[in-house]
DSSP file (Angstrom, degrees, kcal/mol; ACC not computed):
  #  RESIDUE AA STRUCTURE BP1 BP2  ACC     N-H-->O    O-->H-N    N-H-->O    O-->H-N    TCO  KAPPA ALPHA  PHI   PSI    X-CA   Y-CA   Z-CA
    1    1 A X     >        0   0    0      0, 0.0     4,-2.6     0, 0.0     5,-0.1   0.000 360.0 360.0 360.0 -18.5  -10.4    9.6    9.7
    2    2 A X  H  >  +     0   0    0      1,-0.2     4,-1.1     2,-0.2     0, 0.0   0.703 360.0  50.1 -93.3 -11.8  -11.6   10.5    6.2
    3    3 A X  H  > S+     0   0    0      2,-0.2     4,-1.1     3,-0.1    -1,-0.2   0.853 109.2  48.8 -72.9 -44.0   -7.9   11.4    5.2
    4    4 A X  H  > S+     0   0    0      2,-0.2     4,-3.2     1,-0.2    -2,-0.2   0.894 116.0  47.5 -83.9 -48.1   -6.7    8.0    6.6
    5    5 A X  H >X S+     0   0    0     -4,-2.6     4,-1.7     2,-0.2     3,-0.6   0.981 110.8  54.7 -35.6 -64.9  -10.1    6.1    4.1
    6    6 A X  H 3< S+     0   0    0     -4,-1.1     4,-0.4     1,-0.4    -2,-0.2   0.772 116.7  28.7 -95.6 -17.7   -8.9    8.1    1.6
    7    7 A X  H 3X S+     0   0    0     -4,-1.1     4,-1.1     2,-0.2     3,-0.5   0.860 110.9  66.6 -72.3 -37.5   -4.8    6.6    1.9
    8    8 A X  H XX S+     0   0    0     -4,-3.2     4,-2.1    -3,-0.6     3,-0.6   0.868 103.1  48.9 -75.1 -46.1   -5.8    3.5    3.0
    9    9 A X  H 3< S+     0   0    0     -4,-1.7     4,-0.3     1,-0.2    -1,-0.2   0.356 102.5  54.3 135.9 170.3   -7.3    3.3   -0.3
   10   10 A X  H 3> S+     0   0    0     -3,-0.5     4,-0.8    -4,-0.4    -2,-0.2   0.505 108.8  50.2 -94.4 -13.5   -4.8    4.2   -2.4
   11   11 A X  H <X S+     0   0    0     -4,-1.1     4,-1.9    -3,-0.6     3,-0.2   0.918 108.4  47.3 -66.3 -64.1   -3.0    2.0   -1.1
   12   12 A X  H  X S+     0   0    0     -4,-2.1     4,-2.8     1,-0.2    -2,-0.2   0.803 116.8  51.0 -38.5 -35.7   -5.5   -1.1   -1.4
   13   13 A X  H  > S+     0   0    0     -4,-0.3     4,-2.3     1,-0.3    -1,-0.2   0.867 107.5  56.5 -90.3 -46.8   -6.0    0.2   -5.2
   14   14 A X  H  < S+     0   0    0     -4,-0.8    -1,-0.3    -3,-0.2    -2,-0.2   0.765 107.5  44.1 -67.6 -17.3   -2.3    0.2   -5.6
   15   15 A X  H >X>S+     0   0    0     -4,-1.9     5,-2.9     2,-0.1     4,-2.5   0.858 104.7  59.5 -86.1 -44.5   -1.9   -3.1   -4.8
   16   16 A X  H 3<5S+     0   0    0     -4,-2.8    -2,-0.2     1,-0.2    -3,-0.2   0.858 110.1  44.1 -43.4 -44.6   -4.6   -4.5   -6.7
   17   17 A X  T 3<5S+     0   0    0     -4,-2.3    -1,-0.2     1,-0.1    -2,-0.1   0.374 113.8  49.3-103.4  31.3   -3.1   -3.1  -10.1
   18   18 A X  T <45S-     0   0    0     -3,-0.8    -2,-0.1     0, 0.0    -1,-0.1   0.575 109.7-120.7 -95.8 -56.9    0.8   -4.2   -9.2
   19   19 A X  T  <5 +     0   0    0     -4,-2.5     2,-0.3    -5,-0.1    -3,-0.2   0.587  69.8 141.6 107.4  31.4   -0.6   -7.8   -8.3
   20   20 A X      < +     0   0    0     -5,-2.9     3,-0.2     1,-0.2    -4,-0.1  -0.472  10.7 156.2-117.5  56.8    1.1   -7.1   -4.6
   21   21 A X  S    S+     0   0    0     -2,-0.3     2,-0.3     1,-0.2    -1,-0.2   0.795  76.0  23.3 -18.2 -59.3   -1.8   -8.7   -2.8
   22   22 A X  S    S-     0   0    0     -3,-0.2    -1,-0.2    -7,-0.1     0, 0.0  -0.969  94.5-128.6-129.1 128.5    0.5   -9.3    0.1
   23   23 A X        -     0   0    0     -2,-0.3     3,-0.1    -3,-0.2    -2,-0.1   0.046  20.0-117.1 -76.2 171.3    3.6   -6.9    0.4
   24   24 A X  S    S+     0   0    0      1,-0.2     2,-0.3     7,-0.1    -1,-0.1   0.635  85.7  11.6 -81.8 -17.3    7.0   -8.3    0.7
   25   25 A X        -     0   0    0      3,-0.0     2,-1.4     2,-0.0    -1,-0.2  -0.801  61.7-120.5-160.7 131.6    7.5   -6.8    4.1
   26   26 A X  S    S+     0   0    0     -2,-0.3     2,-0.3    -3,-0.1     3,-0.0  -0.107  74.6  87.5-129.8  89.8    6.4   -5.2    6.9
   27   27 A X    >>  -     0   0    0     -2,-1.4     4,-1.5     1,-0.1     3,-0.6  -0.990  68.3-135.4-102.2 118.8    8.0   -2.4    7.3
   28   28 A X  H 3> S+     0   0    0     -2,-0.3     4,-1.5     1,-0.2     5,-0.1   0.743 102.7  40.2 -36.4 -51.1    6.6    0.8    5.7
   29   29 A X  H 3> S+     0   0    0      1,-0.3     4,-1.3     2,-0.2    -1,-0.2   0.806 114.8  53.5 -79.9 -28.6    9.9    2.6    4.2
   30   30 A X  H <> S+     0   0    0     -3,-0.6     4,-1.9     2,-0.2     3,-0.3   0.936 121.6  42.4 -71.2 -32.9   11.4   -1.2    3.0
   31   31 A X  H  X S+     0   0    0     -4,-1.5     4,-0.6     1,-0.3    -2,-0.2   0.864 110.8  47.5 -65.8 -46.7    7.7   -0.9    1.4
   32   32 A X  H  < S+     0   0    0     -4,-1.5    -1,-0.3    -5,-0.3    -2,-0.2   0.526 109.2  55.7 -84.1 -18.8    7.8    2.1    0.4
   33   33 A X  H  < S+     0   0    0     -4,-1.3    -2,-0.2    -3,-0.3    -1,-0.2   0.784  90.7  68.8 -78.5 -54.6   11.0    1.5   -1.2
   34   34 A X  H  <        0   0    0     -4,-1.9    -2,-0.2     1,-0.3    -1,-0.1   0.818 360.0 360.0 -53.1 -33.3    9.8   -1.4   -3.3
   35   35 A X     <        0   0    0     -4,-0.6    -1,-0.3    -3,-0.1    -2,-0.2   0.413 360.0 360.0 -84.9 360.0    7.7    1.5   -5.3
């Protein structure tokens, strides 16, 4: 679990300094794409 905290995040952290509050889609790789 402490791997999954530690992505989960980085994500959250990445989204806070983009301004991507709510992502554009959801699917991961269309997501994952967008970075």
């Amino acid at each position: 679990y402490g791997q999954r905290a530690t992505s989960e995040t980085w994500i959250e952290e990445a989204k806070n300094q983009t301004g991507l509050a709510q992502l554009k889609t959801n699917r991961f790789l269309a997501n994952a794409a967008l970075f």
